[in-house]
C-alpha positions as CSV (number, residue, x, y, z in Angstrom):
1,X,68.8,-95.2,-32.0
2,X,68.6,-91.8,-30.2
3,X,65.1,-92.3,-29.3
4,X,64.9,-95.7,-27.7
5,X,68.0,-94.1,-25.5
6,X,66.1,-91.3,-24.5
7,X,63.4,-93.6,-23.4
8,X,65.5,-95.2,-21.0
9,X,67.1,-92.5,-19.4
10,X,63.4,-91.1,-18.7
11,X,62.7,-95.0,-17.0
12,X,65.6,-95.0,-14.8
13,X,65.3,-90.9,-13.7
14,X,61.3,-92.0,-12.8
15,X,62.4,-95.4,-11.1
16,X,64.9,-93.0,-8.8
17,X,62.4,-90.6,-8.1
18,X,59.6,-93.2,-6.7
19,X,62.8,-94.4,-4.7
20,X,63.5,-91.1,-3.1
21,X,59.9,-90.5,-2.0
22,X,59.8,-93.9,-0.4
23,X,63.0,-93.2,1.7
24,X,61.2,-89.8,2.4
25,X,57.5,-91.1,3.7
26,X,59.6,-94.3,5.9
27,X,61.8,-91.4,7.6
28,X,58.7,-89.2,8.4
29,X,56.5,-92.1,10.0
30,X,59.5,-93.2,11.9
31,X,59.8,-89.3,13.4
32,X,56.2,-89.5,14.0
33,X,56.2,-92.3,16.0
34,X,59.0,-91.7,18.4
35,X,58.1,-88.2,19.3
36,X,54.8,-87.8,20.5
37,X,53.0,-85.0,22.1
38,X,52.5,-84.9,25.6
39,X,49.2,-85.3,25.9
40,X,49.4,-88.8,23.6
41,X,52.0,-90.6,25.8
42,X,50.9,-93.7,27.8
43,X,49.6,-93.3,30.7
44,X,51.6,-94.5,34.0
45,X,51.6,-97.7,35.3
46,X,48.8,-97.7,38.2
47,X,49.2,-100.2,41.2
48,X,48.4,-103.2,41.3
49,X,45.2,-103.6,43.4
50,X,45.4,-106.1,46.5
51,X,43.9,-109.3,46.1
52,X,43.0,-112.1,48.7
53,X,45.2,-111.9,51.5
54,X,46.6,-108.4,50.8
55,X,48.9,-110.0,48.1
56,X,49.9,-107.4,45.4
57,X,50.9,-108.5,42.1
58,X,53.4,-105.9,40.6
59,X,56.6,-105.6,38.8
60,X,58.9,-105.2,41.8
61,X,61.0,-102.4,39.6
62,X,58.0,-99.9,39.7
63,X,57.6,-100.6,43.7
64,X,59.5,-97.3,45.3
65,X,60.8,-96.7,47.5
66,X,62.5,-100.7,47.4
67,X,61.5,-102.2,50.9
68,X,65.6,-103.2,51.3
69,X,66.0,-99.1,51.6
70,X,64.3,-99.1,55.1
71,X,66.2,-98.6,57.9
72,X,66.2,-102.3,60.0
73,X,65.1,-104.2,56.8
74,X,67.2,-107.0,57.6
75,X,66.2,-107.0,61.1
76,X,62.2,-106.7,60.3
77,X,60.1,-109.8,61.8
78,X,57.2,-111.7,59.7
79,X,54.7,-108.8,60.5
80,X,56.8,-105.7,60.2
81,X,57.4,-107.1,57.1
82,X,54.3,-107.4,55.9
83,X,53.4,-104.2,56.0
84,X,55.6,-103.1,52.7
85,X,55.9,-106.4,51.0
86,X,52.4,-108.3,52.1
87,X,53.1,-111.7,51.3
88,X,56.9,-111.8,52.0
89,X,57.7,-114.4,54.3
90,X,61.4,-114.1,54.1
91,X,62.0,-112.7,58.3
92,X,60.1,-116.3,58.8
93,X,62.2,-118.4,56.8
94,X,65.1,-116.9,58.3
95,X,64.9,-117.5,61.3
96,X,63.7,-121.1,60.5
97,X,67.3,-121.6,58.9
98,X,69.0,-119.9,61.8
99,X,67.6,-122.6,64.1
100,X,65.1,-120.0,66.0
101,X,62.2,-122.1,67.8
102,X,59.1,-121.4,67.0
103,X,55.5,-121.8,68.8
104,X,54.4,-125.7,69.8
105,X,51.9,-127.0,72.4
106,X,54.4,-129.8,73.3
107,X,56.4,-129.8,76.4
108,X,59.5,-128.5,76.5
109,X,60.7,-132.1,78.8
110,X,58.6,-134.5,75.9
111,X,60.0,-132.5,72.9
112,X,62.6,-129.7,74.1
113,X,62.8,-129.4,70.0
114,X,59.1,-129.6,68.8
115,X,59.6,-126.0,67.5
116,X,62.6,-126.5,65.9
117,X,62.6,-127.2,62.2
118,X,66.5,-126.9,61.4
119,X,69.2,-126.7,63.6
120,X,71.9,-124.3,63.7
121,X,74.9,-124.4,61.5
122,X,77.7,-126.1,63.5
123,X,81.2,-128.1,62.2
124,X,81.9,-130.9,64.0
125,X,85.6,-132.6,63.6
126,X,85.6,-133.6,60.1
127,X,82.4,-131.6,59.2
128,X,82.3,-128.3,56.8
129,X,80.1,-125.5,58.6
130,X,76.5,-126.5,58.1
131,X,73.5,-127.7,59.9
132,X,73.9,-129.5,63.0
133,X,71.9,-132.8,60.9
134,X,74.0,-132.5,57.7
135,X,77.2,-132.0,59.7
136,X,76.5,-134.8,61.4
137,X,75.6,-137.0,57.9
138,X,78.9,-136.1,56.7
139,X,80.9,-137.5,59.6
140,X,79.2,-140.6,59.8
141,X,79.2,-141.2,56.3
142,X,82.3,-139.6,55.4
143,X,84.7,-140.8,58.9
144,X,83.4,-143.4,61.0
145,X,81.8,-145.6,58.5
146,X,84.6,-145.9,56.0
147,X,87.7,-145.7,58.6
148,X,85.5,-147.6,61.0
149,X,85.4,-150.3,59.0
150,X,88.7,-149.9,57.2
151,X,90.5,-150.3,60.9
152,X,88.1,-153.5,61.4
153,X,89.1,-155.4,58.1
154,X,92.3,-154.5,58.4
155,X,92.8,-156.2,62.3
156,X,90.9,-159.5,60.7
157,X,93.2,-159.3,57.6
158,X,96.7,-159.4,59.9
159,X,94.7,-161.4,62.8
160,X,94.1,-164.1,59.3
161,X,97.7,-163.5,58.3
162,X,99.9,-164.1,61.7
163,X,97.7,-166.9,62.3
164,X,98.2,-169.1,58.6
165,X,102.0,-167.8,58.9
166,X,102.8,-168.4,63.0
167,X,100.0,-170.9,63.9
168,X,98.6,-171.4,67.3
169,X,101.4,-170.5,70.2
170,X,102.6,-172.9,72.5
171,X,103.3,-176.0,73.6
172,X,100.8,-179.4,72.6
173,X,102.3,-181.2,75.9
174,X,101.4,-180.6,79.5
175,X,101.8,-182.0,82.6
176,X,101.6,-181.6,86.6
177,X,99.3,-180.5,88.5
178,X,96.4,-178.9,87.6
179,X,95.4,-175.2,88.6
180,X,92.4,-173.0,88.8
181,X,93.1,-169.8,86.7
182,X,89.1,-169.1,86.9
183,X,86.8,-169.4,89.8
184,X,83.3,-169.7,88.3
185,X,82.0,-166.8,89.2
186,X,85.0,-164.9,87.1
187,X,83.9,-166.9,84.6
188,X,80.3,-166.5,84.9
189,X,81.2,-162.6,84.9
190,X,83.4,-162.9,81.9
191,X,81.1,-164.9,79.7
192,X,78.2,-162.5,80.4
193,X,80.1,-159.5,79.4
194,X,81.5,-161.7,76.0
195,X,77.7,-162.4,74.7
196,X,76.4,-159.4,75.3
197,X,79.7,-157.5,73.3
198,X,79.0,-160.0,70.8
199,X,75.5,-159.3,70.3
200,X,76.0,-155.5,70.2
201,X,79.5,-156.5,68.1
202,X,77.2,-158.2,66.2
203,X,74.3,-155.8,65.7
204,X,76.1,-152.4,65.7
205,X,78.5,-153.8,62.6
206,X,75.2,-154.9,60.7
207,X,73.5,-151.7,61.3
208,X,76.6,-149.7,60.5
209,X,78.0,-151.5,57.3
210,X,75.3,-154.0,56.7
211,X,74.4,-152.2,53.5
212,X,77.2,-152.7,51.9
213,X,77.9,-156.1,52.4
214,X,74.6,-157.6,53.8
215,X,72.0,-155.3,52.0
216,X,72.9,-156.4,48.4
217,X,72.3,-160.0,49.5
218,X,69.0,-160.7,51.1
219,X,67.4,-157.2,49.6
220,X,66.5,-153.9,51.0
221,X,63.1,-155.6,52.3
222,X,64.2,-158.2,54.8
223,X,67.3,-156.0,55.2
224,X,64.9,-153.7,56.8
225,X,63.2,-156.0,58.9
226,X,66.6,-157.4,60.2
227,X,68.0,-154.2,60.8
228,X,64.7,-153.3,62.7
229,X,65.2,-156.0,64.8
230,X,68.3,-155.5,66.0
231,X,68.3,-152.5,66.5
232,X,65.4,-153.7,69.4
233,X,68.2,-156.2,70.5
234,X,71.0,-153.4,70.8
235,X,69.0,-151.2,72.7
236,X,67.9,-154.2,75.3
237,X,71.4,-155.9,75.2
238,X,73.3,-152.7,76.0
239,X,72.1,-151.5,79.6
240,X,73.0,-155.0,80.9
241,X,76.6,-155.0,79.2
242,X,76.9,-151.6,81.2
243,X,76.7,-153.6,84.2
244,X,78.4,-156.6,83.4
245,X,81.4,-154.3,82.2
246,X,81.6,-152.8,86.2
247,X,81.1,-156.0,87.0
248,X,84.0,-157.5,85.1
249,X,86.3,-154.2,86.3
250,X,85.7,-154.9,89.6
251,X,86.5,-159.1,89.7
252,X,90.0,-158.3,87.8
253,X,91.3,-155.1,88.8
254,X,93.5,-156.8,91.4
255,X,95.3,-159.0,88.9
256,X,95.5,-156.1,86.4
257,X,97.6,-153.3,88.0
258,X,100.9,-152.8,86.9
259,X,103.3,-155.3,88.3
260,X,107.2,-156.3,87.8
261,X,108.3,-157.7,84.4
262,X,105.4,-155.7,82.3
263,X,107.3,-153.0,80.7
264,X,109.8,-155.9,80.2
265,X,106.9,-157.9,78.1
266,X,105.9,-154.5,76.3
267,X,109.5,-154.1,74.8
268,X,110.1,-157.4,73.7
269,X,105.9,-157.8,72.4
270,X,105.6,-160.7,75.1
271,X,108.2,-163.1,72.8
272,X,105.3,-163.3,69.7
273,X,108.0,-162.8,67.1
274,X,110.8,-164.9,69.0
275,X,110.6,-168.8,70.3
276,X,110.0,-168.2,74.4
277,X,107.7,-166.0,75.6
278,X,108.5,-162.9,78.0
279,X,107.8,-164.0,81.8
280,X,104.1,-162.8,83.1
281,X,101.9,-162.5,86.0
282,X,98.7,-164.0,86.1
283,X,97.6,-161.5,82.9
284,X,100.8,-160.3,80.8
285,X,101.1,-156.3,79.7
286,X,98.9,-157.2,76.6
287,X,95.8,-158.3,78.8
288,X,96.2,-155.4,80.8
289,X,96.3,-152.6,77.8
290,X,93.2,-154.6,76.6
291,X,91.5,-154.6,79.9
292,X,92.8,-150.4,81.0
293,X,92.1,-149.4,77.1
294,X,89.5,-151.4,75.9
295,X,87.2,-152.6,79.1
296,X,87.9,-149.4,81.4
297,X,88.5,-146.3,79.2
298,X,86.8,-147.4,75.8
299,X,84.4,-149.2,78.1
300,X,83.1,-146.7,79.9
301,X,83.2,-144.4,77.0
302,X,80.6,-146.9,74.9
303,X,78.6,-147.6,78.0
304,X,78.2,-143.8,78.9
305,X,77.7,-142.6,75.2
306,X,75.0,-146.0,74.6
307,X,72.9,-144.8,77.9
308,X,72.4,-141.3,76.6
309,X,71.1,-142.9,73.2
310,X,68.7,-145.1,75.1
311,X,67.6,-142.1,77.3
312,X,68.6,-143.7,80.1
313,X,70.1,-140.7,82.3
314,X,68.0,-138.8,84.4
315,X,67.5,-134.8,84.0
316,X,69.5,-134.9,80.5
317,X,68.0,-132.9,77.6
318,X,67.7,-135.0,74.9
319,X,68.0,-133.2,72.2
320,X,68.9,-133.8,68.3
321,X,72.2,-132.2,69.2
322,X,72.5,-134.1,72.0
323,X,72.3,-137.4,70.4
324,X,73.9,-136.6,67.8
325,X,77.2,-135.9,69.8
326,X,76.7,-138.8,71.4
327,X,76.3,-141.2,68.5
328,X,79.6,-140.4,67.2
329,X,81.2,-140.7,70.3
330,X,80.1,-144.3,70.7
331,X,80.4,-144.9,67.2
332,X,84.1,-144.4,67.3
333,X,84.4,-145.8,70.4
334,X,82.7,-149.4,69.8
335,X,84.6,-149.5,66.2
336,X,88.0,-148.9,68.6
337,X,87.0,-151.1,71.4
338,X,86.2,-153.7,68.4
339,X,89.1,-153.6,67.1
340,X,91.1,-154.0,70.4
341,X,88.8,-157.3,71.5
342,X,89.5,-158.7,68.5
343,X,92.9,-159.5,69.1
344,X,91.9,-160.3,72.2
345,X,89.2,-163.0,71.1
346,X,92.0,-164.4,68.4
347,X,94.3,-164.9,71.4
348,X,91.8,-166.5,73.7
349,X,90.7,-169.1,71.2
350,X,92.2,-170.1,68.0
351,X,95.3,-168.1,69.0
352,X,96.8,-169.7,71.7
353,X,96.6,-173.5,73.1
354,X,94.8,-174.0,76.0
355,X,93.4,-170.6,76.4
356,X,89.6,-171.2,75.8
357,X,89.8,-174.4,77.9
358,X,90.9,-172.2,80.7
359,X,87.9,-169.9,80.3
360,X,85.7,-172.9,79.7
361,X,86.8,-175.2,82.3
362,X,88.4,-172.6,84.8
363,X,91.5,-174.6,84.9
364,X,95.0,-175.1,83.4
365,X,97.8,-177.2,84.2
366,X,101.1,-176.6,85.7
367,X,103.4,-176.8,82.5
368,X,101.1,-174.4,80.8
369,X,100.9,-171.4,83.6
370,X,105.2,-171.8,83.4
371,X,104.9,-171.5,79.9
372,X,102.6,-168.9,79.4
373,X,102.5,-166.7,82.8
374,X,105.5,-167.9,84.6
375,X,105.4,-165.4,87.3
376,X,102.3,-166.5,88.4
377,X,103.1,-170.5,88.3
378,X,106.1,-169.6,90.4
379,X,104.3,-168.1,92.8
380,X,101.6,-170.6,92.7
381,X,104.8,-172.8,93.7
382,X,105.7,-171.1,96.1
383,X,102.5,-170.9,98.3
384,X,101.7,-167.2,97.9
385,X,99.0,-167.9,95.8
386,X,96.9,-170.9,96.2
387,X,96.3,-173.9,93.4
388,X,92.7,-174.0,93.9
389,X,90.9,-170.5,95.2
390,X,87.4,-172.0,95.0
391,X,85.8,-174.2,96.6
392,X,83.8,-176.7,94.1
393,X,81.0,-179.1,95.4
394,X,82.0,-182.9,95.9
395,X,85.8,-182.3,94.5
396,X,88.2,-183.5,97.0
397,X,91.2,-183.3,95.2
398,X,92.0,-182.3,91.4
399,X,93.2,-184.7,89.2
400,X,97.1,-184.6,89.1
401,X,97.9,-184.7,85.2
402,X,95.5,-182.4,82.9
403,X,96.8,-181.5,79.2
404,X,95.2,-178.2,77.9
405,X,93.2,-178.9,74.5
């Protein structure tokens, strides 16, 4: 019994031993690898030699002094640059994004921005401060398109609503003599200036919302090809509704200034919600806002604003900012004036009785001018204004009963 014992004390004391001289041997290689003579540690890291281009491929950490520690690194141009970082193009890329132009064999007056490649940053109402071209992108996208056509679908919804809930104003009857409320060439004017706002109406709306509505239909494809095409149309169509819109000024400015009665008509909304309407002149308060706000001011606004997108002004720099400027202008302009001949339209045809007749024809009868503009039928009446102001070929004398359609 005592000797197997002693046995195992002598395994276990030799199993500790071999344990302790392990420990000891891992220790003393551990020691011997961290500290080293002098003469055994690695030597430095030696630069990196140039390769094509003068392009050095090194860890920027052992690069010293750091080329940000020079006095006017910030302010350092492509070249200067070059010289302590060959191959850093940063200074040219800066100046790119701060809109500086750079060299091109174009002429200034063919392409004043040919050395451009981004503008500057700029913030334009309703823009965060950005490039000129994304500031741009997000009013148009982010404004004028969805308010835009917000205000347009909302004047068609209450133009739809007043009309299935009031009808047509009015009188059906007639009677007495007839008068001419339009000499033909005030209508030739006026129906010149109405197809060519139609066709831009028409065109702009297409080119502005058509991918919402339009797009999903017929397929980006021929969307494209439409699109394309009217865009030719808009540009064509717009120079001559610039001069059919002085034109149209000019033939009905008379008839247009403010007269007796008008703020009278304003206050009461011209009798729209009662069962007589408010006496007029020849055009009530609501013809002249439309013709003061929407052929004179918004007018001129969309006519100015559409030449400089045509480059149709002489000795103007067109440039990106430029246009840009100038396409929201007229953007928010036509969607205004749109709105405003809208109402204008729904009162000249559907809206009231006998009104498109009288553009048509050029004349009305008596009972309607009492009804409508009864001002103007009492001076008709009266003599100060003559019944018929033209003189039409082969008519001796106008037909004595006429009923508006």
């Amino acid at each position: 019994m005592s000797v197997s014992t002693s046995s195992e004390r002598g395994r276990m004391l030799r199993g500790l031993a071999a344990s302790l001289l392990m420990c000891v041997g891992l220790v003393a290689g551990v020691s011997a690898q961290t500290v080293r003579p002098a003469d055994e540690a690695p030597p430095a890291a030696a630069p990196a030699q140039p390769g094509p281009g003068g392009i050095r491929s090194q860890n920027i950490f052992d690069v010293k002094p750091d080329a940000d520690q020079q006095k006017g690194y910030m302010e350092q141009n492509n070249a200067q640059r070059n010289q302590v970082q060959p191959g850093n193009n940063a200074p040219m890329w800066r100046a790119v994004g701060d809109g500086v132009a750079g060299y091109s064999s174009l002429p200034v007056s063919q392409a004043p921005e040919a050395g451009v490649l981004i503008q500057r940053q700029v913030q334009y109402p309703g823009s965060r401060l950005t490039t000129a071209g994304e500031a741009w992108r997000q009013v148009r996208n982010s404004w004028i398109v969805p308010y835009g056509g917000a205000l347009l679908l909302i004047m068609l919804g209450a133009l739809a609503i007043f009309y299935f809930t009031k009808g047509s104003m009015g009188s059906a009857q007639g009677g007495g003599r007839r008068i001419e409320r339009f000499t033909p060439f005030e209508r030739s004017a006026h129906w010149a200036n109405a197809i060519a706002f139609v066709l831009l109406a028409v065109s702009g709306i297409i080119m502005a919302f058509g991918r919402f509505f339009l797009q999903p239909v017929i397929g980006t494809t021929l969307f494209g090809w439409l699109t394309y095409a009217l865009k030719n149309v808009h540009n064509f169509v717009g120079p001559l509704f610039v001069v059919s819109v002085v034109i149209v000024f000019f033939t009905f400015v008379k008839d247009n200034l403010p007269q007796r009665g008008d703020l009278r008509w304003m206050l009461k909304a011209g009798g729209v919600f009662s069962k007589h309407e408010v006496p007029s002149h020849r055009f009530n308060a609501g013809e002249k806002v439309v013709f003061w706000g929407g052929v004179f001011f918004l007018g001129a606004i969309v006519a100015g604003s559409g030449l400089v997108l045509n480059m149709l002004i002489p000795g103007l720099l067109y440039d990106r900012g430029t246009m840009q400027v100038a396409h929201m202008i007229h953007a928010v302009a036509a969607v205004l004036m749109m709105t405003m001949f809208l109402l204008h339209i729904y009162m000249g045809t559907i809206g009231m009785r006998g009104a498109y007749k009288a553009m048509r024809t050029g004349y009305v009868d008596e009972a309607w001018a009492h009804e409508h503009h009864e001002y103007w039928a009492e001076d008709i009446k009266s003599g100060k204004i003559p019944a018929q102001r033209s003189k039409p070929a082969g008519v001796t004398a106008p037909p004595a009963d006429v009923r508006p359609a």
